[in-house]
C-alpha positions as CSV (number, residue, x, y, z in Angstrom):
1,X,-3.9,32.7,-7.3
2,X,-4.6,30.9,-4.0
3,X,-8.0,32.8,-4.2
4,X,-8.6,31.1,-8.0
5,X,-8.0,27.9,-6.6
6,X,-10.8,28.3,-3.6
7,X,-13.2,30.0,-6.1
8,X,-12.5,26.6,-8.6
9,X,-12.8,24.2,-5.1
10,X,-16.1,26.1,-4.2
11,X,-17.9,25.6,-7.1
12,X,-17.3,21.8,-7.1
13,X,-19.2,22.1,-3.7
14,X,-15.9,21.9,-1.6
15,X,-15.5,24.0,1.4
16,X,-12.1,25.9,1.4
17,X,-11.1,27.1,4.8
18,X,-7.6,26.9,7.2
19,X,-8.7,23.6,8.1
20,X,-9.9,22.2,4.8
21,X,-7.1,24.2,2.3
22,X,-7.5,23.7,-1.3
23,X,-4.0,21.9,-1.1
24,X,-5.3,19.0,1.3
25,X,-5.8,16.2,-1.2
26,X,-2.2,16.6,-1.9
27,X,-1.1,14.7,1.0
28,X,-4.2,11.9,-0.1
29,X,-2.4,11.3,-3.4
30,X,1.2,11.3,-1.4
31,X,-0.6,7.9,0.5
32,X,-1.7,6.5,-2.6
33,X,1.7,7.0,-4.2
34,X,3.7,5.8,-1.5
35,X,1.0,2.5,-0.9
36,X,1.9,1.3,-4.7
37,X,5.2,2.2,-5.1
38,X,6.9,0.8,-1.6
39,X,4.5,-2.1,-2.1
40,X,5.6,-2.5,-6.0
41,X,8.7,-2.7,-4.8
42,X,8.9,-4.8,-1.9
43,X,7.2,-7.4,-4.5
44,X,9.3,-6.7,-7.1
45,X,12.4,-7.6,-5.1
46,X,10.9,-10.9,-3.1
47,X,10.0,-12.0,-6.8
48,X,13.9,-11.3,-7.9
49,X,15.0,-12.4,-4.8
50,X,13.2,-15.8,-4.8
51,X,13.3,-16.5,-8.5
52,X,17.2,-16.3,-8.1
53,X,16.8,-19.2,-5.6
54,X,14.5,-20.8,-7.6
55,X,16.7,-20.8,-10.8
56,X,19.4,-22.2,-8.3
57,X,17.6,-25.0,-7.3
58,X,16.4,-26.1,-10.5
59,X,19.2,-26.5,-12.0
60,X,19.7,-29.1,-9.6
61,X,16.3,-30.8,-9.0
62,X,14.2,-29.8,-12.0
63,X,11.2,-31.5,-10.3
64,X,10.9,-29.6,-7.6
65,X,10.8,-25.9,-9.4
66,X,6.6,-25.6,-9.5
67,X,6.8,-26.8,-5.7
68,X,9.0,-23.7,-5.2
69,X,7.5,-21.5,-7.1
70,X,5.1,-20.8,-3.6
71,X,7.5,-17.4,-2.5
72,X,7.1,-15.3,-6.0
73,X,3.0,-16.2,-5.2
74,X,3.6,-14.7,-2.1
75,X,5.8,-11.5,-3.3
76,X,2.9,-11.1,-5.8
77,X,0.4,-10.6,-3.4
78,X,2.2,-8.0,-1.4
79,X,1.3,-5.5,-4.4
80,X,-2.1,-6.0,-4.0
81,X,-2.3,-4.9,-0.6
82,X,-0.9,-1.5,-1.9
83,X,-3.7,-1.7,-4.6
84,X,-6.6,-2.2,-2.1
85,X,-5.8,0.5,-0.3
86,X,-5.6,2.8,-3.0
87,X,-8.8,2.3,-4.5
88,X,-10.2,3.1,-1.0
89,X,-8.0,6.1,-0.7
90,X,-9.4,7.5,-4.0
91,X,-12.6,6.6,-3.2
92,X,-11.8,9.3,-0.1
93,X,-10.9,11.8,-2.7
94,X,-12.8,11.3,-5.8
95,X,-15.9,12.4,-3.3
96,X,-15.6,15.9,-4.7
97,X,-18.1,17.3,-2.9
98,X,-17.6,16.7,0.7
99,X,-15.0,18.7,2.7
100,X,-11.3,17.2,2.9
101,X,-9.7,18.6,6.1
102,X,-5.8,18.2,6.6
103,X,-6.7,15.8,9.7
104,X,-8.2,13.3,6.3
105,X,-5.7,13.6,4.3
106,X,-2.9,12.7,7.0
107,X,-5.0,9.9,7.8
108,X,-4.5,9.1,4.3
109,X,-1.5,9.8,4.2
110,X,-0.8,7.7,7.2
111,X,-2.8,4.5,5.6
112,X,-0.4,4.9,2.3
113,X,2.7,4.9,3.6
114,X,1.4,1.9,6.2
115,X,0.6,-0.3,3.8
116,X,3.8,0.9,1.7
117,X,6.3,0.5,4.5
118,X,4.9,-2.8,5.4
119,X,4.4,-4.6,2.2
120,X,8.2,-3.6,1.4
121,X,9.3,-4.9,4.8
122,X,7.5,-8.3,3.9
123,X,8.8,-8.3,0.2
124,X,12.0,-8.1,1.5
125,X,11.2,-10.8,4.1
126,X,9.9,-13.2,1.2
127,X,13.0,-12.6,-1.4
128,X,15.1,-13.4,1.2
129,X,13.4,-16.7,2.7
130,X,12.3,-17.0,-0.4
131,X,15.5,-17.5,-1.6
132,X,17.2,-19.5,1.0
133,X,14.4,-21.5,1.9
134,X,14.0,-23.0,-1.7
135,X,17.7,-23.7,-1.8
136,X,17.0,-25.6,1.3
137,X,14.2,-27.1,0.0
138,X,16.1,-28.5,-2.7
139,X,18.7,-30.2,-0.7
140,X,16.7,-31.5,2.0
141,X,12.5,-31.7,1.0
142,X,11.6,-31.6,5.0
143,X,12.5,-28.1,4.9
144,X,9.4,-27.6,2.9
145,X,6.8,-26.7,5.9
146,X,9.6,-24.3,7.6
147,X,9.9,-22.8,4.5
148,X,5.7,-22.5,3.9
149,X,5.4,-21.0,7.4
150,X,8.2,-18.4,7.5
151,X,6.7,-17.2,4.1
152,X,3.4,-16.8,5.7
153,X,4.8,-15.1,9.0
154,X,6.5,-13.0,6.5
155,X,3.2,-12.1,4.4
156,X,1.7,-11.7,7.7
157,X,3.7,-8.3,8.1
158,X,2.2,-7.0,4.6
159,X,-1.1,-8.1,6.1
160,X,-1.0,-6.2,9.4
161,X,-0.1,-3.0,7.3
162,X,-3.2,-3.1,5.6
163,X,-5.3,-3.9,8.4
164,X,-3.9,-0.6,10.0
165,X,-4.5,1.2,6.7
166,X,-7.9,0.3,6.0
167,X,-8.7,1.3,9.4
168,X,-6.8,4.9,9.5
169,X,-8.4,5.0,5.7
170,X,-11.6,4.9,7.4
171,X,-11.6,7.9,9.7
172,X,-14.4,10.2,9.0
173,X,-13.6,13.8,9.1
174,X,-15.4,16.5,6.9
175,X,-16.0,19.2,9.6
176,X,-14.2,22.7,8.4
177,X,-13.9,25.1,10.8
178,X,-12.4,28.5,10.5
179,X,-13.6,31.3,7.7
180,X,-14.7,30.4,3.9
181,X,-11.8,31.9,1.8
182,X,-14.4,31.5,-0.9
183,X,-18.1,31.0,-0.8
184,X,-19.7,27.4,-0.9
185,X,-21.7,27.2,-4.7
186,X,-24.9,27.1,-4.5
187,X,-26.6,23.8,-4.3
């Protein structure tokens, strides 16, 4: 079976050796899993999070709700940190006919869960300042800047995650060493 699979890889121009096994991409499309869901969901909870606070609040000062609306903004971006670095993770495997060692796809691997981990850190870090921060806010306005710059701190976190991603996303790998379990198709 395994022998199918390297005869199928090889004709699409791939490489299948110890280094570079047919099963590699697997652990590609494990980072680009775990980059949209853990950052799905660390903006799915700073949205509940801070539209609970934000319902609060404008119950009592119904002038101030579009003023607070700033944290689910925030939450919403977190999820399209996960989708950048996606599309540049697919990019690294929809290249079907370069080689894609195990070393790549950790790397990829690596970048996902990153940018996953990180954007459901600062999620969570939003909801919750998000929450308080606009219950503040609407009891005392001055609280407004603290508010804006914890939010930012806490986006920061999201931000350094894809920073790191992009970069491990980036590593360039494509050398397979070891025996062909199939041979290369001709070009």
């Amino acid at each position: 079976m395994i022998q199918l699979f390297a005869l199928l890889a090889a004709a699409a121009g791939r490489l299948i050796t110890e280094a570079c096994p047919i099963y590699a991409p697997f652990f590609g499309a494990m980072g680009v899993t775990s980059a949209l869901v853990f950052t799905v969901m660390g903006a799915a909870y700073g949205t509940a999070k801070s539209s609970v606070g934000i319902s609060t609040m404008g119950v009592m000062k119904p002038d101030l709700v579009i003023r607070a609306f700033i944290p689910v903004i925030f939450a919403g971006v977190i999820a399209i940190y996960g989708l950048i670095i996606c599309v540049i993770i697919v990019g690294n495997l929809g290249k079907t006919t370069a080689n894609y060692t195990l070393y790549k796809s950790f790397t990829d691997l690596a970048a996902g869960l990153t940018v996953g981990l990180c954007g459901l850190a600062a999620g969570m870090a939003i909801g919750i300042v998000g929450d308080s921060g606009v219950r503040a806010f609407g009891q005392q306005a001055k609280l407004y800047v603290i508010m804006m710059l914890i939010l930012i701190f806490s986006e920061a976190l999201g931000l350094y995650g894809l920073i790191i991603g992009i970069l491990l996303s980036g590593v360039k790998d494509d050398y397979c060493p070891g025996t062909p379990l199939a041979p290369p198709a001709a070009q």
